[in-house]
N, C-alpha and C positions, 0 to 999 in steps of 0.2 A: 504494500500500500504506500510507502512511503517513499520508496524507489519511482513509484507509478506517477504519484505526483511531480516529483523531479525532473521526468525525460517529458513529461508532457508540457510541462513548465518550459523544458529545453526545446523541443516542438513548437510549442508556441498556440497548443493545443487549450490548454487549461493554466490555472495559474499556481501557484507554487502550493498551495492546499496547506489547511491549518497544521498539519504533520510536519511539515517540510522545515525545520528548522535543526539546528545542531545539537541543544538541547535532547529530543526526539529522538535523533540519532543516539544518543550517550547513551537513555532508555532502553530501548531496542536493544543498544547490544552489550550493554547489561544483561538482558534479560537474556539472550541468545547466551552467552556463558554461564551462566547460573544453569540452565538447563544441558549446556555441554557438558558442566562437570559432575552435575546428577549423574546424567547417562556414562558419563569415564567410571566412576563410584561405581555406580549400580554392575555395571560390564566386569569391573575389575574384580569384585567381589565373587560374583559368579566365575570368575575364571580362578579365582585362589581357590574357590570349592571343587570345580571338577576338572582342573588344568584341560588336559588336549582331550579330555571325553568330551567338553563342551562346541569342540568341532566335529566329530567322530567320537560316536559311540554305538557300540554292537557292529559294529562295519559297516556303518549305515554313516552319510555325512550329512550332518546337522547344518542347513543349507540357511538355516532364520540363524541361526547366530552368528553364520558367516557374513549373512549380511548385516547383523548389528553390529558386529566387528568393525564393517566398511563405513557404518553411516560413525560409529564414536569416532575412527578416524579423519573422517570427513570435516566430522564437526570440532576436533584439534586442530588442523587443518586452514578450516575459515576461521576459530576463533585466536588464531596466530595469525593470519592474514591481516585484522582488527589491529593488530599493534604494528603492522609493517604492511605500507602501500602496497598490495596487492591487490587491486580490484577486478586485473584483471583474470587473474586464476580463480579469485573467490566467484566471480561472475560463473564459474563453472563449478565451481562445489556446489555453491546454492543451490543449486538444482536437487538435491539430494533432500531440502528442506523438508517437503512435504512429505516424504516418506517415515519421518520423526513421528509421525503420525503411527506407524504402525507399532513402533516402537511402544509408545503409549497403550495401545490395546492388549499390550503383552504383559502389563503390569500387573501383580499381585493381587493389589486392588480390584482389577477389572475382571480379571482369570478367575480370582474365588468370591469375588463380596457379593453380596443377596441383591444388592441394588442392580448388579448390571446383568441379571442371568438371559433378558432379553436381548440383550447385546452381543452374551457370549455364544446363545441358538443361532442368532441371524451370521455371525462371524463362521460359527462353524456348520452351519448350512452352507453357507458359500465355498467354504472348504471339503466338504463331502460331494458337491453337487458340480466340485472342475469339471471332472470329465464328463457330467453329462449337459452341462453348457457346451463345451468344447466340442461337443458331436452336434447341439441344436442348432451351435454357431455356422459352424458346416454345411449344415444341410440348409440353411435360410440363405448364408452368403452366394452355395451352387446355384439356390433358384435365384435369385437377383443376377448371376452372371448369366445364366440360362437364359429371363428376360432381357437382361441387356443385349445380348447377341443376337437373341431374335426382332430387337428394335431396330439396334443398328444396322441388320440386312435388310430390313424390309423397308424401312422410311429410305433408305436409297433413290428410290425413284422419286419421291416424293420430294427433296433438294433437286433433280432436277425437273421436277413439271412446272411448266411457266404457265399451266394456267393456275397456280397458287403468287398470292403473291412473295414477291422478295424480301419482307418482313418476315412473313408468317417462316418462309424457305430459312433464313437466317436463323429462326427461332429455333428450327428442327435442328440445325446442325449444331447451334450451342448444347444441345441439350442429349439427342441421339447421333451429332456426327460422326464420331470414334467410339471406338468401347471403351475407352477410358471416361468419354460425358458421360456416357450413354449409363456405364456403371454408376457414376456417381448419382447423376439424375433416381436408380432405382432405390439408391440409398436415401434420395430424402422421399422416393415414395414410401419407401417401406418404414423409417424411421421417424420421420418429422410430421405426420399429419396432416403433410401438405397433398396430397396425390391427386384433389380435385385440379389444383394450377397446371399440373403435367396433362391429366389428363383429356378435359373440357377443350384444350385447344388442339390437340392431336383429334378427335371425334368431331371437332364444328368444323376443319379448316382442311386436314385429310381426308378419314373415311371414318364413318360408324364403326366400320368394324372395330375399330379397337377397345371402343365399351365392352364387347363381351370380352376381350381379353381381362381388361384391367375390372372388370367385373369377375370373373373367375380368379385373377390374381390378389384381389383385397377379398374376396371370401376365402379362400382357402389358405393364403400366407396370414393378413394381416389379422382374418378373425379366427379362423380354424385352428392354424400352426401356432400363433401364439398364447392362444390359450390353453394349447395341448402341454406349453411348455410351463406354461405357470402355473396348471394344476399338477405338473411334474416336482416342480420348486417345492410347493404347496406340501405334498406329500410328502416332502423330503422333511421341509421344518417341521410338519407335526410330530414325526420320528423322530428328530434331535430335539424336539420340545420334551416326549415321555421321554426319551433316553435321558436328559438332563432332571427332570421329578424322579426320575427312577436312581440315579445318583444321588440326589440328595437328601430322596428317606434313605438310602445306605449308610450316607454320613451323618445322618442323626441318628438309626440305629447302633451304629457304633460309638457316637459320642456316649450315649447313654448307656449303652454297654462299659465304655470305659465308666465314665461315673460311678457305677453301681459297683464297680470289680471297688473302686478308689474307697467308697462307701465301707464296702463289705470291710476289705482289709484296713481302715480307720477305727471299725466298732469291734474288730478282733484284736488288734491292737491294745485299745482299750481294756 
């Protein structure tokens, strides 16, 4: 934010924004090292508990610590660039910023406490459900390319019939002249909820025909296939939903099982 106001300032776009001061900046990157050296702590800790198991362990390599490994470096990295002119390396660390983000979800806090158990189903629904996005993905992107190809052959003729006019011709070839528009164009059909703009003027200005196309292609992609995949999701979370109530009468079974043992052997004791 405070970066954004600066270049737009420099632009000539907007004006320097109430942030935009040096004061602001101290803030900020204050604030950016106090949270560096959290995450150095927090990392280093964990590495004096499990030294090189915390990269590999069981022959398996631990691929999230590897990369909080990358982001605590990263972020030594930019918060030593702060004390020495380097804007322009840090301009490419930064990048890395938003990924701190994930960092955060990995927190003790957030992993065991009762307040975020909806945060921790929806995180690992999305983790159980990679690969079956990964194949939804697939199969939605082949049909978009499938469409596109069959756009871009067929509006061919229609770029050159001069009884259309040279706007409308123009139009087609922004949009279906290459498979490269032609793909992207299906992308904001399929994605953006725009598909009446694409489609209204391909049907008023070519041919009819293409209503039933794109009539069979938003029934079946936009209404059919995706709902097919979010009552896939759907079902996914409600599984990590009981799976997650079914862990935690475990761990109140056991709590109270310890208790009662701690109980028992106090009044024997006694």
């Amino acid at each position: 934010q405070f970066e954004g106001y600066i270049y737009g300032s420099l632009l000539g776009v907007t004006g320097p924004g109430p942030l935009a001061n040096e004061s602001v900046q101290t803030v900020l990157n204050a604030v950016t090292l106090v949270f560096t050296i959290a995450f150095v702590i927090e990392f280093v800790a964990r590495f004096a508990k499990s030294r090189c198991e915390l990269f590999y362990h069981n022959g398996v390599l631990e691929f999230i610590n590897i990369f909080d490994a990358i982001l605590v470096v990263a972020g030594c990295i930019e918060a030593i660039g702060q004390f020495f002119d380097m804007s322009g390396r840090r301009s490419n660390i930064s990048l890395l910023r938003p990924f701190r983000l994930v960092r955060l979800l990995r927190s003790p806090a957030i992993r065991h406490g009762k307040s975020f158990v909806k945060l921790r189903v929806l995180c690992v629904t999305l983790r159980k459900s990679l690969l079956s996005l990964l194949w939804s993905m697939v199969l939605v992107w082949s049909l978009m390319l499938f469409g596109a190809l069959f756009f871009c052959n067929m509006l061919r003729q229609a770029m050159q019939d001069e009884a259309i006019s040279i706007e409308d011709r123009i139009w087609v070839f922004d949009h279906f002249g290459t498979v490269g528009r032609s793909y992207y164009t299906f992308i904001e059909v399929t994605f953006s909820g725009g598909w009446p703009n694409i489609a209204r003027p391909l049907v008023e200005t070519v041919s009819g025909v293409y209503a039933v196309y794109f009539a069979g292609y938003i029934t079946l992609v936009l209404f059919a296939l995706f709902r097919i995949i979010s009552a896939l999701f759907l079902k996914d979370t409600l599984a990590v939903a009981a799976a997650e109530e079914k862990e935690a009468l475990i761990r109140a079974q056991k709590n109270r099982k310890t208790v009662g043992t701690e109980m028992l052997e106090l009044f024997q004791a006694a």
